[in-house]
C-alpha positions in Angstrom: -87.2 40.9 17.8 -85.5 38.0 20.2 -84.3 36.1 17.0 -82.6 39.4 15.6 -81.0 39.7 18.6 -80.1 35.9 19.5 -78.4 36.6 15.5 -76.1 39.3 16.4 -74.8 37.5 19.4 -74.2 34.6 18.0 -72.9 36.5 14.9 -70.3 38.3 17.6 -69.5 34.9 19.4 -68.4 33.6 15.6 -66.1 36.5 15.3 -64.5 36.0 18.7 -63.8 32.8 18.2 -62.3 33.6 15.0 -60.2 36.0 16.4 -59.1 33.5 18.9 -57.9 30.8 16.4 -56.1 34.0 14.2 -54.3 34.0 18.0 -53.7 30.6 18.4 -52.5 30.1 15.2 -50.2 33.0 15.4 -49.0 31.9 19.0 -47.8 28.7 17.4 -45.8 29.8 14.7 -44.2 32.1 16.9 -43.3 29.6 19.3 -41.9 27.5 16.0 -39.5 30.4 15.4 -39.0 31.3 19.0 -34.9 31.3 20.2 -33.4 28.6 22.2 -33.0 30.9 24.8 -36.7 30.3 25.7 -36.8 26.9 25.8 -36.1 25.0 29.4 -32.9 23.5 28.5 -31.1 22.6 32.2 -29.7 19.7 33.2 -32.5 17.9 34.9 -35.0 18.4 31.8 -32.0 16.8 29.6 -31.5 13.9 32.1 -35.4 13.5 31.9 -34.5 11.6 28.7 -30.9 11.2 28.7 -30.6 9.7 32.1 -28.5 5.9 31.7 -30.6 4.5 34.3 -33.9 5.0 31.8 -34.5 3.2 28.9 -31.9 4.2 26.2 -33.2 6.4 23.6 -33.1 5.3 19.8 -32.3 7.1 16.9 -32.3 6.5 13.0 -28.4 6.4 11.8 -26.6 7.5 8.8 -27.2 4.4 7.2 -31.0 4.2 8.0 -30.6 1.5 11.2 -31.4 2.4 14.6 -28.7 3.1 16.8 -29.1 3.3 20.8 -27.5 7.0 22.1 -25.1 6.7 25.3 -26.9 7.7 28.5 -25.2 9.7 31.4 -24.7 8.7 35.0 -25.7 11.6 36.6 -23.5 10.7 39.8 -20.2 10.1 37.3 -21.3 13.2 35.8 -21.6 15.1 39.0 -17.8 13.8 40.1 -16.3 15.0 36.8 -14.3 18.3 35.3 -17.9 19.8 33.8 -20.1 18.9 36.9 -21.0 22.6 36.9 -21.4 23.3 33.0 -25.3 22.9 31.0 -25.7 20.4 28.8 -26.6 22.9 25.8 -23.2 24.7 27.1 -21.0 21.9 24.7 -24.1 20.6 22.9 -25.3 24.6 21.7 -27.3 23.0 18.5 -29.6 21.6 20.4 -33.0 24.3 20.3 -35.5 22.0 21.9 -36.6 19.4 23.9 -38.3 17.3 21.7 -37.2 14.1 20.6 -35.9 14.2 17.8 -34.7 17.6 18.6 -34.4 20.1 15.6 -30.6 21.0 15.8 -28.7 23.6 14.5 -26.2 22.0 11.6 -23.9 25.3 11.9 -23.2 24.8 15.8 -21.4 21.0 16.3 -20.2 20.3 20.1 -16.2 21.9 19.7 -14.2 20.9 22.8 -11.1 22.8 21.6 -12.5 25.9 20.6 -14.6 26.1 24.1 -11.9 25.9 26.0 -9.6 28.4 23.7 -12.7 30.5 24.2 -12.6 30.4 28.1 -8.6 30.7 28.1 -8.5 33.6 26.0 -11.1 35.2 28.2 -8.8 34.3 31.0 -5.9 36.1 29.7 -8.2 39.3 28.9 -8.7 39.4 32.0 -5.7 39.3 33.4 -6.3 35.3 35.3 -4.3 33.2 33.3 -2.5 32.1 35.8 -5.6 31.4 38.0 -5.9 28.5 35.6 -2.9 26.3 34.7 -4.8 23.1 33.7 -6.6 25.5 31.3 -3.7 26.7 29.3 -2.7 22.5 29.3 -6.0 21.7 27.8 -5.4 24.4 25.1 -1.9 23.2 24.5 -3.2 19.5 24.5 -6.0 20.7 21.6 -3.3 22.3 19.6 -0.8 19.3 19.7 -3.9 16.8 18.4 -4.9 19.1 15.5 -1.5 18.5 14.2 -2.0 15.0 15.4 -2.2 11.9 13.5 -5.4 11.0 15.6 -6.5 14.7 13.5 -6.6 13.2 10.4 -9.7 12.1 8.6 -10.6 8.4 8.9 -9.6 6.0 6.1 -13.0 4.5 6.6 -15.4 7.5 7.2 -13.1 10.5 5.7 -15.7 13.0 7.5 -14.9 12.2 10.8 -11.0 12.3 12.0 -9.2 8.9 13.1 -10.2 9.8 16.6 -11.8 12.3 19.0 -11.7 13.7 22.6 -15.0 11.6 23.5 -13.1 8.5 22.6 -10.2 9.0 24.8 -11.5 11.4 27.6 -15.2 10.4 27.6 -16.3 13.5 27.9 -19.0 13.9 30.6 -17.4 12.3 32.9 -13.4 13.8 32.6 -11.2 14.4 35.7 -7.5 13.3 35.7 -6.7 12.0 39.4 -4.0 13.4 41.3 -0.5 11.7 40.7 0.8 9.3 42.9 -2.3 8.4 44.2 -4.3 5.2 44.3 -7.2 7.1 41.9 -4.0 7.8 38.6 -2.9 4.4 39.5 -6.1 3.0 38.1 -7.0 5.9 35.5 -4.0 4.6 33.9 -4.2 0.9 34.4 -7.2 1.3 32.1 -5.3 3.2 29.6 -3.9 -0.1 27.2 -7.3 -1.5 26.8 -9.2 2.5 26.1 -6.7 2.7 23.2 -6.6 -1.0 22.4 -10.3 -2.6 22.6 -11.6 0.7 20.2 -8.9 0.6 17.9 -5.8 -1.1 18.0 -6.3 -4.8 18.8 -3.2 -6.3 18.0 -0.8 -4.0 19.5 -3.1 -4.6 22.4 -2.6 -8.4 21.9 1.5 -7.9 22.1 1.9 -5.4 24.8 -1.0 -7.9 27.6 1.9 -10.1 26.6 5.0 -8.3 27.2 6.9 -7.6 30.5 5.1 -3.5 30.5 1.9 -5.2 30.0 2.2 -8.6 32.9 4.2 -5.9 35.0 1.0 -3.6 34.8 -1.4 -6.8 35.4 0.0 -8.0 38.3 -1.4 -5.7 40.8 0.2 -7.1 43.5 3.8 -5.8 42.5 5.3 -2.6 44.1 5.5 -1.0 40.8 2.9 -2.1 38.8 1.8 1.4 38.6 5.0 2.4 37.4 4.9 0.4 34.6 4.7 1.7 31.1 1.1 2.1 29.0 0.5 3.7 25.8 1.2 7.1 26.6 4.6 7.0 28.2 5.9 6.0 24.8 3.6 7.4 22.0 2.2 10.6 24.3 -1.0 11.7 24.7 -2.0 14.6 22.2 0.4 14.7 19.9 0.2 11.1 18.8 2.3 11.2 15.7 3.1 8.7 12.5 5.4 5.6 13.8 7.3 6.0 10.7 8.2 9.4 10.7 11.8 9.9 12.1 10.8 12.6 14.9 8.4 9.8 16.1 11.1 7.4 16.3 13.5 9.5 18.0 10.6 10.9 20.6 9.5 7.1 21.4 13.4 6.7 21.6 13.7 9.4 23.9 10.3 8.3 26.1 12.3 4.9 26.8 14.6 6.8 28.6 12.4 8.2 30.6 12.3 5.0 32.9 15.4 3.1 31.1 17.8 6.6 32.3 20.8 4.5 32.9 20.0 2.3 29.6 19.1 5.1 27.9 22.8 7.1 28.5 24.6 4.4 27.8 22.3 3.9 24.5 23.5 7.3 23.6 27.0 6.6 23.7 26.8 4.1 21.0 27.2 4.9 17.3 23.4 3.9 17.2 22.7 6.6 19.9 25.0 9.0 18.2 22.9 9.0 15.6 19.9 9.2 16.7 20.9 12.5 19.0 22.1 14.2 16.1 18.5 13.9 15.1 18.8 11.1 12.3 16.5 8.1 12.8 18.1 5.3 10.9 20.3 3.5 13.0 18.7 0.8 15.6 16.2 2.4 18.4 15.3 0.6 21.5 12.7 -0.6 19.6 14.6 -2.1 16.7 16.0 -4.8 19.1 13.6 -4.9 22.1 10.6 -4.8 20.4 7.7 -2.4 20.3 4.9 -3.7 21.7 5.3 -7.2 22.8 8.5 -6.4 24.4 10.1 -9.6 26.3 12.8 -10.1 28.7 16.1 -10.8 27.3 16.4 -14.3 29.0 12.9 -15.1 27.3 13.3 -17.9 24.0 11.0 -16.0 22.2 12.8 -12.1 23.3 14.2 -10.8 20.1 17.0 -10.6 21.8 17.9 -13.8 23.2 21.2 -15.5 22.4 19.8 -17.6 19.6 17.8 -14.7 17.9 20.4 -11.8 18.4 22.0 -11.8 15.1 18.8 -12.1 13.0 17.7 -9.0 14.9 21.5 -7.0 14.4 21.2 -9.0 10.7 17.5 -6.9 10.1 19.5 -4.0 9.4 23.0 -5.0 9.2 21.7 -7.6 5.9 24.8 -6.8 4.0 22.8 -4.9 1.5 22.1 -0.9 3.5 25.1 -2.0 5.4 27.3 -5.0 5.9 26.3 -7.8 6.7 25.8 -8.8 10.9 28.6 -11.5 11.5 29.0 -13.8 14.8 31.2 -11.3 17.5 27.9 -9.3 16.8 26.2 -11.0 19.5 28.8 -10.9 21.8 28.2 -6.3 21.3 27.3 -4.6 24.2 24.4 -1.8 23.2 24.7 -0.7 26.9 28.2 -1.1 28.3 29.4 1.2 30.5 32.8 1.4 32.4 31.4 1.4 35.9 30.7 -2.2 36.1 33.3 -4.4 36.3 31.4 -7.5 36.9 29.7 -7.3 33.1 32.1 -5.2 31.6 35.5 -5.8 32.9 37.2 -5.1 29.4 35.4 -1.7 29.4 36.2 -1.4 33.0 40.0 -1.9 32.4 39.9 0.2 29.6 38.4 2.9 31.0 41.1 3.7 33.6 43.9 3.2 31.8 42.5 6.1 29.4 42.2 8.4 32.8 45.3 7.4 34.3 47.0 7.8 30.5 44.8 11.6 30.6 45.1 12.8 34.2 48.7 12.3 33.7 49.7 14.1 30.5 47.7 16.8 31.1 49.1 16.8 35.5 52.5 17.0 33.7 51.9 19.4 30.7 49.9 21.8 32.0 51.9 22.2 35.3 54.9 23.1 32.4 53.0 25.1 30.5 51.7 27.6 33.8 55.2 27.5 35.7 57.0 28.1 32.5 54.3 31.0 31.5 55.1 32.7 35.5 58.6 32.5 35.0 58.7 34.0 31.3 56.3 36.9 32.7 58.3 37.0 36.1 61.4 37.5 34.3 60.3 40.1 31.7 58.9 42.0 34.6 61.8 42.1 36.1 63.7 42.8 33.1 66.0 39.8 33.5 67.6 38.0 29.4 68.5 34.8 29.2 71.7 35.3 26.6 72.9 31.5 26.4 75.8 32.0 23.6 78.5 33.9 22.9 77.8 35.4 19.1 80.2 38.6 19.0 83.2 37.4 18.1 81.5 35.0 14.8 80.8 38.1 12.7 77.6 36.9 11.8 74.9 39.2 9.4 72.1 39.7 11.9 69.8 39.9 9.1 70.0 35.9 7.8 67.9 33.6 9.1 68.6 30.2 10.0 66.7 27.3 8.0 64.9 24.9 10.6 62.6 23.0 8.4 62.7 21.8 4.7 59.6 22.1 2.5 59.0 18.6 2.7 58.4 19.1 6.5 56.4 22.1 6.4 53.9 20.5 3.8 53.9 17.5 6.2 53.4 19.9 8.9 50.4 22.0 6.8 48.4 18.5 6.0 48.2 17.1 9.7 47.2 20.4 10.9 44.1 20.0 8.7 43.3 16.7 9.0 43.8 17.0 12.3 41.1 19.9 12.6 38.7 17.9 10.4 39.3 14.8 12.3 38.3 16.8 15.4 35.3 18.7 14.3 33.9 15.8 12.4 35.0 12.8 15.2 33.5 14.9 18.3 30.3 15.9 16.8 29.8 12.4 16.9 30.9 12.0 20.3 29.2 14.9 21.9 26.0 14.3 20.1 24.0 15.3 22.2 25.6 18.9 23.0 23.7 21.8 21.2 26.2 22.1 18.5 27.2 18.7 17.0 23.5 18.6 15.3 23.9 22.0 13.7 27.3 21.1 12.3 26.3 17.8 11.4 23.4 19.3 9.3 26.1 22.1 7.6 28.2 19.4 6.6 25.2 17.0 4.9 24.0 14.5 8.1 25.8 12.0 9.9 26.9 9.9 7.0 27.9 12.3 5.0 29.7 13.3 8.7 31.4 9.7 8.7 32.7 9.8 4.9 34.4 13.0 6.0 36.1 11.6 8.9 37.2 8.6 6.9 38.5 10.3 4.6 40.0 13.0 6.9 41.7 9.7 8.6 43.0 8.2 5.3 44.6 11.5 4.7 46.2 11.7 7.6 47.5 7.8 7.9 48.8 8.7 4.1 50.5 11.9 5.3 52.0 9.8 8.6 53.2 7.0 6.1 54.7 9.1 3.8 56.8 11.1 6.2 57.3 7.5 8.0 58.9 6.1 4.8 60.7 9.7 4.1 62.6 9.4 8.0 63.6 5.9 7.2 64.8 7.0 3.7 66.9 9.3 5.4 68.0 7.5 7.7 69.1 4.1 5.6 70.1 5.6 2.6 71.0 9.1 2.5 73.2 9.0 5.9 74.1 5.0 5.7 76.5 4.8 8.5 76.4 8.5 10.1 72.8 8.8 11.4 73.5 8.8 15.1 70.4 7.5 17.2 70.7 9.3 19.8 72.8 11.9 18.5 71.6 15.4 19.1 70.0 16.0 15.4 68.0 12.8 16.3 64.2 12.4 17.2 64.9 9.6 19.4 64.7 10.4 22.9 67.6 9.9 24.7 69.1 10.7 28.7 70.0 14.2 28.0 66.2 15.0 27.5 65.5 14.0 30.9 67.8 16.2 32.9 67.0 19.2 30.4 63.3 18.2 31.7 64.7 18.5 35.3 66.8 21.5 34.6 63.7 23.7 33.2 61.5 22.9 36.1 64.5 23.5 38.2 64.8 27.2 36.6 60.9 27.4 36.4 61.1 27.1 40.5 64.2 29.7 40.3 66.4 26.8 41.7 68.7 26.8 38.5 69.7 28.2 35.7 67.6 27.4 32.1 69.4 24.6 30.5 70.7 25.1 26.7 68.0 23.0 24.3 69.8 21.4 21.7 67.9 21.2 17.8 65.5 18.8 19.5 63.8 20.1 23.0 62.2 17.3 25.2 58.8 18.7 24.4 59.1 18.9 20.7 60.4 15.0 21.0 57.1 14.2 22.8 54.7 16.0 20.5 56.6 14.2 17.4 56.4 10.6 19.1 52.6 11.1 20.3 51.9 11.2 16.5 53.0 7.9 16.3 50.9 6.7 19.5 47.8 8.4 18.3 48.1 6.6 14.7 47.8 3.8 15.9 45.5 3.9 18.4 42.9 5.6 17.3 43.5 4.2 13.6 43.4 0.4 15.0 40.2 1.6 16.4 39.1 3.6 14.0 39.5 0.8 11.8 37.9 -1.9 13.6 34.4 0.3 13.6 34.6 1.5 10.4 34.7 -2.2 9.2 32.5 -4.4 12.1 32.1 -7.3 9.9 35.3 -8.0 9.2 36.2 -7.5 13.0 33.3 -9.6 14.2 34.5 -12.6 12.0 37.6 -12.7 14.0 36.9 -10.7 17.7 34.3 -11.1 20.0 31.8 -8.0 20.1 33.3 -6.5 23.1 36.2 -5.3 21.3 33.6 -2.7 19.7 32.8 -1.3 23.1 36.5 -0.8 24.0 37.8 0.8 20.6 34.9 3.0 20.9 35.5 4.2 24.3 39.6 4.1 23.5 38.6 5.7 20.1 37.3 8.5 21.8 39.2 9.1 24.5 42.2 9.4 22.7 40.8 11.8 20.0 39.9 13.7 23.0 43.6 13.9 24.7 44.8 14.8 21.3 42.8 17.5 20.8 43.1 19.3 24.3 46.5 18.7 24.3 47.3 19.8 20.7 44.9 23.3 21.4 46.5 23.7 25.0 49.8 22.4 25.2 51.5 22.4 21.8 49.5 26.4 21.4 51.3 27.4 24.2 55.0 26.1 23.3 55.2 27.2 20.4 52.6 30.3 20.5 51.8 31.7 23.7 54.9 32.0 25.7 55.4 35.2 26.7 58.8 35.0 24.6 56.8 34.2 22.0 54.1 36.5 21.4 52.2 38.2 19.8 51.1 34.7 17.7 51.8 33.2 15.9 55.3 31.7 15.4 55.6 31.4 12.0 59.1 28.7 12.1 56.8 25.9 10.9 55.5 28.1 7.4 58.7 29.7 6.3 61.2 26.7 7.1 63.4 29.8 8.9 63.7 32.0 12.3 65.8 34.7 13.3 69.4 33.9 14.4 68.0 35.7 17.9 65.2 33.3 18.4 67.2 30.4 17.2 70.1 31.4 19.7 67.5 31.9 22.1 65.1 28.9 21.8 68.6 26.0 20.8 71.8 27.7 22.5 72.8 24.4 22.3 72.5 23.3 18.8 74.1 26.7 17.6 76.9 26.3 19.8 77.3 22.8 18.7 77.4 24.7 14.5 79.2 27.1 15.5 81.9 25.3 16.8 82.0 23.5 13.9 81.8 26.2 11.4 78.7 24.6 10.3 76.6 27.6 10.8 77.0 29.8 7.7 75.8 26.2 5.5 72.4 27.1 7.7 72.0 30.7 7.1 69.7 32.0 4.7 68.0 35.4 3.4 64.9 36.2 5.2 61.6 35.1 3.9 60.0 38.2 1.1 57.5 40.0 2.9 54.6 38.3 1.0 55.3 35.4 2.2 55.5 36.4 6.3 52.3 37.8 5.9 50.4 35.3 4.2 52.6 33.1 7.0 51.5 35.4 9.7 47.6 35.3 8.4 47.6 31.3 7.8 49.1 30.9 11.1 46.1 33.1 13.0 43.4 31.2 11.0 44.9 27.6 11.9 45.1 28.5 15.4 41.9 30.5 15.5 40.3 27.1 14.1 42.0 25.3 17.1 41.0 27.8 19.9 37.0 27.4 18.2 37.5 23.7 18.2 39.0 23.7 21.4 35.8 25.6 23.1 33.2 23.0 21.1 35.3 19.9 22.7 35.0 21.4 25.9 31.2 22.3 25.9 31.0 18.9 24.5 33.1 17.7 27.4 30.9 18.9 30.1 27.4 18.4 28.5 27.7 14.8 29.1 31.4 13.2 28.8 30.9 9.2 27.5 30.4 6.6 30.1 
C-alpha cells in the first residue's frame, strides 16, 4: 500500500520535472529569438567591455589574424557632439551583449543617412532652422558621396578610399569655436590626420614648406592662420587633382589668403584663363609649388632666379606652346600699377592711360551733352540754323550729294566689324571674371578658340588700315601730284582752322556765338579718322608683342609684357566707349539727326539739306566754284535705303549691346 503510493508520487515528481525542462528549454529558444529591444544595451553595459582604459578586446579579421578593436574614452566621449546619443543608436546591428556579438549584416553604422534622417525630421516639423550645424552636416555627406574620398579603394574595392571615422573620429567629434585657442589646435593637427593615414609624401613636402614651418612654429602671431589641407583641397568635397574644376577651386582657395596676389593673378592672361573656367594655363601651383611650397628667395623655390625659366619652360617647352626664352624671368605674374617701388614701368604706364582716358572722354562727352542741350534747346524753341544761301543756284532738291566713294564705304563696313569682333572677343578676355565673358567664350568654342578669333579679327583690321593707308597715299602722290593741299580744306590733316571751329561750337553750345560753318572735314570727324591710326598702333604693337612672347622675350625684358597688357587693354577699352558713346552720338543721336541711323556712310550720298546743313562751308566753297553739280547725284533706289536703314540699326544695335557688356565688365572688377 506505502510503495503504491511512494510510486505515484514519484511518478508525478518525474512529470513535473519534465514539464519544467519542456519550460526551460522553451524559455531559451525564445530568448535566442527575442528582439534587441530586450536586451540591456546602454552605454555603461557597452563601456563594460569597450572601455579604453580595460584591456582591449580582440577579434578574428578578414584575413583570419587577430586584430585589437579601438576602445573609448569615456571622458572624450562625454565632451564630444554624441555625448547624449546610445551606442546601439549608430551601431543598430548590434542585438546583444555577448562577445562576439551576433550582428545584424542588413543594419551597418550610416553616419549620413542618420543625420539626413534627423534633418528631415527637423524640417517636418517645422525646426530646421533650430539646427543650422545639422543642415551643414547633411550638406557635408552629400559633397563626400560625390567625393573622391567616396570612391572604392584601389586596394580593398569594398570599402571607399576613406570614411567619416578616419577624419572625424567619430565618438569623440566636436569642431571648436573659431578663433579660439581650442580651432587653433583642431587644425594644427589637421596635416598629420590626413598625412600619417594616407598621404605620406605630400605630408613630407608641405612639414617642409613655408605653410607647413609657418604652422610649426607656434610661437608666430599667425601660425594659426596658416594654410593646412583643407584651405586648399576642402573638406567634403575632396575632388580629383587633375580634373580642371579642382585646379581652378585650389586656384581660387589660394586667393583666399593671397587676395591681393590672387587679383592681380587674375589680370594676367594665365588668370584670364582660368576665370573663364579653362584650367590650362599656369595656376598658383604650376610655379609655386603644391605642397612643398618655398619662399621665392629660397635656392631650391621653383621660383628662384636660377630655376624660373625651367618652371615658365614646363609649359612654355616650345612644343604646346613656344618655347620660354630669357625676358621670361624678368615677367611679372603679379604686377600691379600701385606700386611704384617694384613696378615703376607699370606705374608710369598706368597713369598715362588715365590721364590719356579722363581726358578724352572730359572733352568729348562735355561736347556731346552741351551740343545735345543746344540741338533740343533750339528745336524747342523752334530756332534753324540756315548757313547758305541756295535760292538763287536753281538746284533740283531731289539730288543728293555724293560724300563717300565705294572704296570708303567698304573700308568703312570692314572696321566696323572687326572692330565689334575685336571688342567682344578682346574684353571677354579682360573682364573674365564678369558673369558674361565665360558664357560667350563657351558660344564661341573656349578661350583659344577666343584668341584665334581676335587674331584674326586684328589681322583683318591691320589689312583693312593698310590697304586704305596705301590707297590715301596713292591718292595723294599719284593721282593729284602737285595739287593735294595739306592743309587744304578737302584734307584729313588737321590744321588751325579746326581749332577755332572747336572754339566757335562751344562758343554757340554756351549761346555766346553763332555755330561756325564746317567745311568737308569737321574737327570731330578729323579726330575719329586720326585715332584710327593711334589705336593701330598701339594696341597692334601690343597686341603683337603677346601674341608672340618668345620672340619679344629674346629681345625685351619681361616687363614689357605687363605694360602692353595693361596698355593693350586700356586702349581697347577707350576705343570702344568712345566709338559706342561719342562717334554714336555725332553721327546718330543728335537731335538733328534722328531717328537713327544716318545712313551717309552706306549709300556714299545725303540730302543737299543735310549736306547744307552739316558742311555750309564746303558747299559754299563748290558752289562758288560751280563745282557742285560734278557732286550731285540721283538718290539712292529704295532697296537700297532700306537695307541701309536696317544694316545701320543692327551695327549700332551690336555697339549699344557691346557697349553695356564693356561697362558691366568695367565695374565688376576694372584691371589693376
Amino acid at each position: 500500500m506505502r510503495f503504491s503510493r511512494l510510486s505515484a508520487v514519484l511518478h508525478r515528481l518525474v512529470g513535473l520535472g519534465s514539464f519544467c525542462a519542456l519550460l526551460l528549454a522553451s524559455g531559451l529558444a525564445l530568448a535566442a529569438d527575442a528582439p534587441a529591444a530586450a536586451v540591456n544595451l546602454d552605454n555603461p553595459s557597452c563601456l563594460n567591455c569597450h572601455d579604453s582604459h580595460k584591456p582591449k578586446l580582440e577579434m578574428a579579421g578578414k584575413d583570419g589574424e587577430k586584430r585589437k578593436l579601438a576602445g573609448i574614452d569615456a571622458a572624450k566621449f562625454g565632451a564630444g557632439a554624441h555625448a547624449k546619443m546610445q551606442c546601439v543608436a549608430c551601431h543598430t546591428d548590434i542585438t546583444d551583449a555577448a562577445a562576439p556579438h551576433q550582428k545584424l549584416t542588413s543594419a551597418k553604422v550610416d553616419c549620413a543617412g542618420c543625420h539626413e534622417a534627423l534633418w528631415d525630421a527637423q524640417q517636418k516639423a517645422g525646426k530646421g532652422a533650430e539646427r543650422p550645424r545639422l543642415e551643414n552636416v547633411v550638406k557635408n555627406a552629400e559633397a563626400y558621396r560625390k567625393s573622391f574620398h567616396a570612391r572604392a579603394d584601389t586596394d580593398d574595392p569594398t570599402r571607399p578610399k576613406a570614411t567619416c571615422e578616419d577624419c572625424h573620429a567619430t565618438h569623440y567629434f566636436n569642431v571648436p569655436a573659431a578663433n579660439t585657442p581650442q580651432h587653433a589646435g583642431w587644425r594644427r593637427e589637421m596635416p598629420a590626420l590626413c598625412g600619417e593615414k594616407c598621404h605620406e609624401d605630400q605630408l613630407d613636402d608641405f612639414n617642409t614648406s613655408v605653410h607647413g614651418k609657418l604652422l610649426a612654429d607656434e610661437k608666430h602671431p599667425d601660425s594659426s592662420k596658416a594654410a593646412v589641407c583643407v584651405d586648399c583641397h576642402t573638406s567634403h568635397a575632396i575632388a580629383n587633382t587633375s580634373a580642371p574644376p579642382t585646379k581652378l577651386l585650389i586656384t581660387e582657395n589660394c586667393g583666399g589668403c593671397h587676395e591681393k596676389a590672387y587679383e592681380t593673378y587674375r589680370h594676367t592672361y594665365h588668370g584670364q584663363v582660368a576665370s573663364l573656367g579653362y584650367a590650362y594655363t599656369a595656376k598658383c601651383f604650376d610655379c609655386h609649388g603644391s605642397h612643398g611650397i618655398l619662399k621665392v628667395d629660397d635656392p631650391n623655390s621653383k621660383l628662384s632666379p636660377a630655376n624660373r625659366l625651367k618652371t615658365c619652360q614646363k609649359c612654355h617647352d616650345g612644343k604646346k606652346s613656344q618655347l620660354a626664352t630669357a625676358g621670361f624671368v624678368s615677367y611679372g605674374p603679379h604686377a600691379n600699377s600701385s606700386d611704384f617701388d617694384k613696378y615703376p614701368q607699370m606705374w608710369i604706364a598706368s597713369r598715362f592711360m588715365l590721364a590719356l582716358l579722363l581726358g578724352v572722354f572730359a572733352f568729348f562727352w562735355a561736347h556731346c551733352l552741351l551740343w545735345y542741350h543746344r540741338e533740343w534747346k533750339d528745336r524747342k524753341q523752334g530756332v534753324r540754323h540756315q548757313l547758305v544761301k541756295t535760292g538763287e543756284l536753281g538746284l533740283n532738291e531731289k539730288k543728293h550729294f555724293r560724300r563717300f566713294a565705294l572704296g570708303w564705304r567698304i573700308g568703312h563696313l570692314l572696321f566696323a566689324l572687326v572692330t565689334m569682333t575685336l571688342v567682344l572677343t578682346g574684353t571677354a578676355a579682360l573682364y573674365a571674371q564678369s558673369a558674361w565673358a565665360p558664357v560667350v567664350a563657351r558660344m564661341l568654342g573656349g578661350p583659344a578658340m577666343l584668341g584665334l578669333i581676335h587674331r584674326i579679327a586684328a589681322a583683318l583690321f591691320i589689312g583693312t588700315f593698310f590697304v586704305h593707308f596705301v590707297f590715301v597715299m596713292y591718292n595723294i602722290f599719284v593721282r593729284q601730284r602737285g595739287r593735294f593741299r595739306w592743309f587744304g580744306p578737302d584734307s584729313l590733316v588737321p590744321r588751325w582752322q579746326d581749332l577755332k571751329d572747336c572754339w566757335g561750337m562751344f562758343l554757340w553750345f554756351l549761346g555766346k556765338g553763332p555755330r561756325p560753318a564746317l567745311d568737308r572735314w569737321a574737327y570731330f570727324e578729323k579726330f575719329d579718322y586720326w585715332a584710327v591710326f593711334w589705336g593701330v598702333n598701339v594696341i597692334g604693337f601690343s597686341g603683337l608683342m603677346l601674341a608672340f612672347p618668345h620672340v619679344t622675350a629674346s629681345y625685351l625684358p619681361g616687363w614689357v609684357f605687363n605694360v602692353a597688357t595693361l596698355v593693350h587693354g586700356e586702349e581697347a577699352f577707350l576705343a570702344a566707349v568712345f566709338l559706342f558713346t561719342v562717334h554714336f552720338f555725332n553721327n546718330h543721336f543728335r537731335p538733328d539727326k534722328l531717328p537713327p541711323p544716318d545712313i551717309v556712310m552706306f549709300t556714299g550720298t545725303q540730302s543737299l539739306e543735310e549736306f547744307r546743313r552739316d558742311h555750309p562751308a564746303q558747299y559754299d566753297r563748290l558752289a562758288a566754284s560751280g563745282e557742285l553739280a560734278d557732286y550731285l547725284v540721283d538718290a539712292p533706289s529704295a532697296p537700297l535705303t532700306l537695307g541701309s536703314k536696317v544694316l545701320g540699326l543692327v551695327l549700332i544695335g551690336c555697339g549699344l549691346v557691346l557697349l553695356v557688356l564693356v561697362g558691366i565688365g568695367f565695374f565688376s572688377g576694372a584691371a589693376v
